[in-house]
N, C-alpha and C positions, 0 to 999 in steps of 0.2 A: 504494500500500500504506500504512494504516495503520500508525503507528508506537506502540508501548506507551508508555505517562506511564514505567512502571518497566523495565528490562530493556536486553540487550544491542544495540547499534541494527546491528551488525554483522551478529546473528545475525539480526537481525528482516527485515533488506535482502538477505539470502540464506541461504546455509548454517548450520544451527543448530550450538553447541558446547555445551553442556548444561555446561562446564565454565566456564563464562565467570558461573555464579551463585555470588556468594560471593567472586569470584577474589582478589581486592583483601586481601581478608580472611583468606585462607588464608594468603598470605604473611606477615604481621602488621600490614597498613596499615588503620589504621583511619579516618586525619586525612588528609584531602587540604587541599590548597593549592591554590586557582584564582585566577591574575591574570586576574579577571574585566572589566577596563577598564584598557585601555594608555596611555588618557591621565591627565593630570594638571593641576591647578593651579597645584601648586608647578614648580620648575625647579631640581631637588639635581643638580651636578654629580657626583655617587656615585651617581645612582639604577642600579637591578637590575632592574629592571622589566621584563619582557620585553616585546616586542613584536610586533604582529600586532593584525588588523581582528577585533573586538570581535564575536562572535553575538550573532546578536537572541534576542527574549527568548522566541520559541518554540524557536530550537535552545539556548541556556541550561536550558529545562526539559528538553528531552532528553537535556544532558548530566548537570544534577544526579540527573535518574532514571537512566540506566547507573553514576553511581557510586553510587547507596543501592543498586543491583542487584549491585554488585560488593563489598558489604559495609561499605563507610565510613557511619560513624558520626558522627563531627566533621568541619563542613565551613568553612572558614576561607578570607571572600571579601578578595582582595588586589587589591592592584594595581599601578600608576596608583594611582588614587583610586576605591574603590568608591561611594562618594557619589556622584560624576559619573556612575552610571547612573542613570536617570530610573525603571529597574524593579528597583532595588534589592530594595524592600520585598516585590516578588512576589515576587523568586525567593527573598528571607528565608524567606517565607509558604511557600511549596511546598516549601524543604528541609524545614523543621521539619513539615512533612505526612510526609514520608517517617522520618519521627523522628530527623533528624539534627540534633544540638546545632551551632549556628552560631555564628560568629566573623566579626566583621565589623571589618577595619583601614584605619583613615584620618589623615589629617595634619590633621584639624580646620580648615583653612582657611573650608571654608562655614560660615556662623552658627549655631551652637550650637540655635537654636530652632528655624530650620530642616531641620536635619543631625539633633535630638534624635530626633523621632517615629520615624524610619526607624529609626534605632539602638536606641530601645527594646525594637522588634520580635526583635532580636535576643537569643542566651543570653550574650553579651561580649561588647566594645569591644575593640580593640587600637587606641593611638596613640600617634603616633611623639614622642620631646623628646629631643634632643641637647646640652643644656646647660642649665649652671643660671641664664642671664640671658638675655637678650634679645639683647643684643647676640652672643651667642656662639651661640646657636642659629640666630636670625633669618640671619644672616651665613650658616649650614652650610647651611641651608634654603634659604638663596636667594631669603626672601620676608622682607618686614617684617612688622611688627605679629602673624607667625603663632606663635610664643611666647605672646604675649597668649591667642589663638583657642583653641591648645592647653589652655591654662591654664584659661581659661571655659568649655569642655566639660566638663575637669576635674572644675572645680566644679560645674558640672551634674550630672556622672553621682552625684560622690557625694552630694547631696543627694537625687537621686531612689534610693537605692539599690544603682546599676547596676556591678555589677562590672567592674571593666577590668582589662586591663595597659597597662604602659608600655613600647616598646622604643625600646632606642637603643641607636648605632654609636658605634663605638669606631675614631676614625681616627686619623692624626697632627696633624689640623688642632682637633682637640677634648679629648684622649686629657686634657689635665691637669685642664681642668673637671667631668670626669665626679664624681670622688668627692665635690666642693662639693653635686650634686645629694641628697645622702642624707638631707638634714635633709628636703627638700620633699617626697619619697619617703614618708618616715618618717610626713609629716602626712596621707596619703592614704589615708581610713578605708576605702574600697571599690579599692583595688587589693589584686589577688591576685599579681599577676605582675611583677618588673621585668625586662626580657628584654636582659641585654647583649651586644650584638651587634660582633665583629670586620668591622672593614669586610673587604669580599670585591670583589675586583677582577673586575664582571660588567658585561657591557652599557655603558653610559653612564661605570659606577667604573673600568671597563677602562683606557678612553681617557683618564681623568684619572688614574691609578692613581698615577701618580708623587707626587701631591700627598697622594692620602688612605692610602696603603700605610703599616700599622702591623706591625710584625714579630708573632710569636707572644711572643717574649720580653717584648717591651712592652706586649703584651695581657694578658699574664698580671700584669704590674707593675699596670698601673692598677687592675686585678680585686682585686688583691691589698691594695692601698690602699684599695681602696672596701668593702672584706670588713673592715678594719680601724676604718674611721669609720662603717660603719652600725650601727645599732643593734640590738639582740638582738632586738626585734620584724620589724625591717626583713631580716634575713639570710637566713630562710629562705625569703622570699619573691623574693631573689636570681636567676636564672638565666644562666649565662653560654651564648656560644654563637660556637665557634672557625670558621675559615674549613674545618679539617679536620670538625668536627663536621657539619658541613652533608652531607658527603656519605655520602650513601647514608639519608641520615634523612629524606627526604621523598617525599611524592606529590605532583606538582607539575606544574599544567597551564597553559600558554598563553592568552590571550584567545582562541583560536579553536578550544580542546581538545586540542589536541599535548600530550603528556606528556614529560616531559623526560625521560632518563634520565643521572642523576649517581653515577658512580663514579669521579670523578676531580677535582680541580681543575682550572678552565679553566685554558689557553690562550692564547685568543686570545677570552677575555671572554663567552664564550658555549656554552651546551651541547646536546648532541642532541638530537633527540625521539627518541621509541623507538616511535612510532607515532600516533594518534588515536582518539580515541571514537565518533568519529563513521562510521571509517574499516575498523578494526581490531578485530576479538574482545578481548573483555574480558581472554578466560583469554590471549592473545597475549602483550596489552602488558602482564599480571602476572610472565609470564615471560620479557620482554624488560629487566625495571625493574631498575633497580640499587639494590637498594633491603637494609637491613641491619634484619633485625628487629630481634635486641636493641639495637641503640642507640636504635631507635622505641618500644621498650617502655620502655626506664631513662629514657628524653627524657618520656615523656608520659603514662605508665601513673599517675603519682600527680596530673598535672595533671585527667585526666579524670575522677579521684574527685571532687575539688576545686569543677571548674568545673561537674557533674551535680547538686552538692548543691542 
């Protein structure tokens, strides 16, 4: 059997649910998150990344077509390292066929000239910097000279024009250099976004958690401090983003298409799926998802003016 470019692959493989068009959308998810490649370059003893064996890039286009089918709009490729897929730039090419504004985040480690052409294909950059020196990033990172890499994409994108954000965690092993970064922030004429992030005890962070575990109390101090030293241009383009904030504000899928479902803080470092796209009716796993519309609207609703303009 023939499978559609667009459409629910559940229904297409048997039984049809006429409610599986749109689904995604009905609820208010319009941004999904796919760690689309589980490995990586770097080696952060905090990574979140989940894990599992990577689709190829013909069930890749099957999955991006079941979520344009189920109503997503913004499609935001994570990882690992999206760079380290060699079909990156197709499946850039084919979301944006389906009219979804894309989002592609990497740690800059590959060359800049290399890493550029794929990136430009995209509608935004996301990349990661956890400090404001080299030494103090490189250190978090796990990698040398990758502060540098960051820094020269950087500069790349804003000379070509190309919109980015910037995110970065907020742990115990960084928490007091963060607000030093504001001035660097401040000179970066094509960021829209600086995304500060609560380290979250998941996967990899689990098992070292003891080391990077920042309370809320503390998160909020550093936030509070870096709210204070940046500058009236730089503020609004601030966004903070709590361990509790996370839940229930995403669509969030596996290397292999599993959808997570978060209504809770882990555990034991790791969260459920609530099914597959590959597996599972669209309209299923919309009403399986733990998923909080307003918080995904007040989270994203002015981002997406923003980053369409």
């Amino acid at each position: 059997m023939s499978l559609p470019e667009q459409g629910c692959l559940a229904c297409a493989s048997g039984s049809e649910n006429e409610s599986c068009l749109g689904s995604f959308a009905r609820i208010g998810v319009v941004r999904a998150h796919w760690d689309c490649w589980d490995r990586c370059n770097l080696s952060c003893a905090f990574c979140f990344r989940s894990r599992s064996d990577p689709i190829d890039t013909n069930k890749a286009r099957l999955l991006l077509g079941a979520l344009a089918y189920s109503g997503v709009t913004h499609m935001v490729f994570t990882g690992g390292d999206p760079s380290l897929r060699k079909d990156l730039s197709q499946l850039i090419t084919y979301a944006k066929s389906f009219g979804m504004f894309v989002e592609v985040l990497t740690n800059a480690h590959h060359r800049p000239d290399e890493l550029a052409a794929v990136l430009s294909e995209a509608d935004l950059v996301g990349v990661s910097l956890d400090g404001a020196t080299a030494d103090i990033h490189d250190q978090f990172r796990n990698k040398k000279d990758n502060f540098k890499r960051v820094n020269r994409l950087l500069d790349l994108l804003d000379s070509q024009g190309k919109p980015y954000i910037v995110r970065t965690i907020i742990s115990a092993e960084n928490a007091a250099s963060i607000p030093a970064m504001a001035d660097a922030m401040h000179s970066r004429k094509m960021l829209t976004r600086w995304g500060i992030q609560q380290f979250s005890p998941v996967e990899e962070g689990y098992v070292n958690r003891d080391r990077y575990a920042i309370s809320d109390v503390e998160y909020r101090s550093v936030v509070s401090v870096l709210m204070n030293s940046a500058s009236q241009e730089l503020k609004p383009k601030i966004s903070t983003l709590s361990v509790d904030d996370r839940i229930g504000l995403y669509l969030l899928l596996n290397p292999a298409g599993a959808v997570f479902g978060r209504d809770h803080s882990t555990e034991d470092g790791t969260f459920p799926t609530v099914g597959s796209v590959f597996t599972d009716h669209l309209f299923d796993l919309s009403e399986a998802l733990s998923f909080d519309r307003g918080k995904h609207e007040l989270r994203y609703a002015n981002w997406f003016k923003q980053d369409s303009r």
